[in-house]
Phi, psi and omega in degrees: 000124165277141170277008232251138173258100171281140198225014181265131123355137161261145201251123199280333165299328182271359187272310201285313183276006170280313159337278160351278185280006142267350168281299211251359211273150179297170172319160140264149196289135202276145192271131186332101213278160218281166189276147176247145207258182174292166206005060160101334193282206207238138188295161182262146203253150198324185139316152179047016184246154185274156163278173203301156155307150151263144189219205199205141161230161197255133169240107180052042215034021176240149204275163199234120191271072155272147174250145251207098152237141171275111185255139161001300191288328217125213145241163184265132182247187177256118179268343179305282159256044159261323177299304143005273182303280156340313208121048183182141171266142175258130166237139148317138166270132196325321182282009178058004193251354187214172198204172171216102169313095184246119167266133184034219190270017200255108214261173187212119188259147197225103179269174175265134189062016310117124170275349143303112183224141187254099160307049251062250175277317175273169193264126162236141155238160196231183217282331167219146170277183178277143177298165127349274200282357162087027168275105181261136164269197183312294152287033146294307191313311211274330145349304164208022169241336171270322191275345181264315196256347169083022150287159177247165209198088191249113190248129174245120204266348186281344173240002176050065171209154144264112151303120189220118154247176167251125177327151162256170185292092133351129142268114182242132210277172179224091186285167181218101232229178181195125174209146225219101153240187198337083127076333137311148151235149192237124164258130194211117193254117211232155200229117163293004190206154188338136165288133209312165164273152174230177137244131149286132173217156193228109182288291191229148172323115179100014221212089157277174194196114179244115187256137182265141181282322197252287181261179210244113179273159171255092193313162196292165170290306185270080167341150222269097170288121166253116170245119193192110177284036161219330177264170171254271206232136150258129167228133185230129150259193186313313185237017173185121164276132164242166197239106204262103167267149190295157133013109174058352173261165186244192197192124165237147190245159156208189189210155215211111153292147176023099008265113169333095158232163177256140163210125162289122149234139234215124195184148195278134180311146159284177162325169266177112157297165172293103300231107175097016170269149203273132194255145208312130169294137193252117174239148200311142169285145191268176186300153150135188159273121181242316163251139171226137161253122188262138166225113154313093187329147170085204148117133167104237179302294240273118175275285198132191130353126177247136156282129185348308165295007201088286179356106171310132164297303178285353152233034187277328228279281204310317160310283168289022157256326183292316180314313172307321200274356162317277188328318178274334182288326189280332223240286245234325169083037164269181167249155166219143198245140125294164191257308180218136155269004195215165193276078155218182206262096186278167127222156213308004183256348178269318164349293156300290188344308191319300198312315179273355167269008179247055194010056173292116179293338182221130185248095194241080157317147228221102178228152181221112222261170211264152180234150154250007187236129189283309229293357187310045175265164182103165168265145168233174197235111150240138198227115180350130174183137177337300217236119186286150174290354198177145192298326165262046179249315188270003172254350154305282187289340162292334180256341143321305202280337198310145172240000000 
């Protein structure tokens, strides 16, 4: 519990528009696209105008008779032998308008002049569309020969060149957290670094497995102690976490962007629905911020800050989260969660839980800090990172994090 005398006001005005202008803020504007010929291919350039650049590519460094235009929009590679090269077969479509790309076991349908391309299951757009003659730009590639086969796609536009390598095999740390809340356990595997290629697998009943195809984890220093009535045991080696669940529960996954984590929930099956009801469809979240989760510091023993009057830091904290989540429901039309509505005692791993089981896009702990000076005003700001920007960032967050 701190003990600490606060003499700053905390100021709600300055919190809210920033909230805002990171909720709301535009696009950045898209660079002007190249004039397009019929379907899709790319126009012959006006009178008096120069034609596009040509530029070369790399395979492990040795060069590639791909043809190559740099155009306005960016640049076009030739997929044909690049696919060659790489790996994979085209088949044409009986309708002339499309083609399908199979990599591995994984097919990618390519209509012509259309920036929409479908990858397996999912739907991707991309940065232009594909031509005629079958010229893609730069992220088809990063799309599905860096995300299926795991190659890099480095375009240096000052040398008109793509580099393309296979990725090499990574140690990639792994966090690993497990909390048991409203009757859920939330497993949460969180990776500091690009996310490894993975496979899930369930070897025997009750036995999830997250297997790395390539790279290698690097285990927590202090293995996982699990007290938990659905999981039994998490264990990570070199090539797998695996995950021992109790008796009779089940688990389901999804995945949480920035910072990229896999998350289990883990929770004893319901009722059997009735036999020929048609079961809900799951459809994809579109892109933006849709869910916050606000959580107010402190709360229960932990007073927080005491302030000159007396007054608690958990419950201005707490004050000021209901107003915010007022304010982002009306003004922005998003949902927003609390971690706690009430003066009881959080500790911080169920905090994050909340956040991820209520799959949240933006998560902002509401804290209001101690001074040694009145003269002391304004808001600060801290934002997720690996790494403290600076030695009193990192003497914050240690007496913050203190448990």
């Amino acid at each position: 519990m701190k003990d600490r005398r606060f003499w700053v006001p905390f100021s709600f005005a300055c919190l809210l528009p920033v909230l805002l202008a990171a909720v709301q803020a535009p696009s950045p504007a898209q660079a002007p696209q190249a004039p397009q010929g019929p379907l899709g291919s790319t126009a012959p350039p006006a009178a008096g105008q120069a034609a596009p650049a040509r530029g070369s590519v790399t395979l492990d460094g040795s060069p590639l008779a791909v043809p190559v235009t740099v155009a306005p929009a960016g640049p076009l590679f030739g997929l044909r032998p690049l696919a060659e090269s790489l790996g994979g077969e085209i088949t044409p479509d009986p309708s002339g308008e499309s083609v399908v790309l199979k990599i591995g076991d994984t097919e990618v349908v390519v209509g012509f002049g259309s920036a929409i391309v479908t990858v397996g299951d999912e739907i991707v757009s991309l940065s232009q569309p594909v031509t005629r003659d079958l010229q893609v730009p730069v992220d088809f590639l990063q799309k599905t020969y860096g995300t299926i086969l795991d190659y890099t796609f480095d375009w240096r536009p000052e040398l008109a060149r793509l580099t393309i390598a296979r990725r090499q095999a990574r140690d990639v740390p792994v966090l690993v957290d497990v909390v048991h809340l409203q009757g859920m356990t939330t497993v949460v595997l969180q990776f500091s670094e690009t996310p490894p290629r993975y496979d899930i697998a369930r070897p025997q009943p009750g036995t999830i497995e997250v297997r790395m195809l390539e790279d290698r984890l690097a285990a927590p220093v202090a293995p996982k102690v699990v007290q938990d009535p659905f999981v039994q045991e998490v264990t990570v080696t070199p090539q797998a976490v695996r995950i021992q669940l109790a008796a009779g529960a089940v688990a389901q996954s999804y995945i949480l962007e920035n910072p990229f984590r896999l998350v289990f929930d883990v929770h004893q099956p319901s009722e059997v629905p009735a036999q020929g009801a048609p079961a809900a469809p799951v459809r994809p979240r579109a892109a933006g911020v849709h869910m916050i989760v606000l959580d107010p510091g402190h709360g229960g023993t932990e007073t927080g800050a005491i302030g000159p009057s007396g007054v608690y830091e958990k419950d201005l904290t707490l004050t000021v989260a209901r107003e915010l989540e007022a304010r982002l429901e009306s003004r922005l039309g998003v949902q927003v969660a609390l971690t706690r509505n009430e003066d009881v005692t959080l500790p911080h791993d169920n905090r994050t839980a909340l956040a991820n089981q209520n799959k949240a896009d933006l998560f902002i702990s509401i804290h209001l800090n101690s001074s040694l000076g009145a003269g002391a005003h304004g808001a600060e700001t801290y934002f997720l990172s690996q790494q403290a920007t600076d030695s009193r960032a990192a003497s914050s967050a240690a007496s913050e994090n203190a448990d």
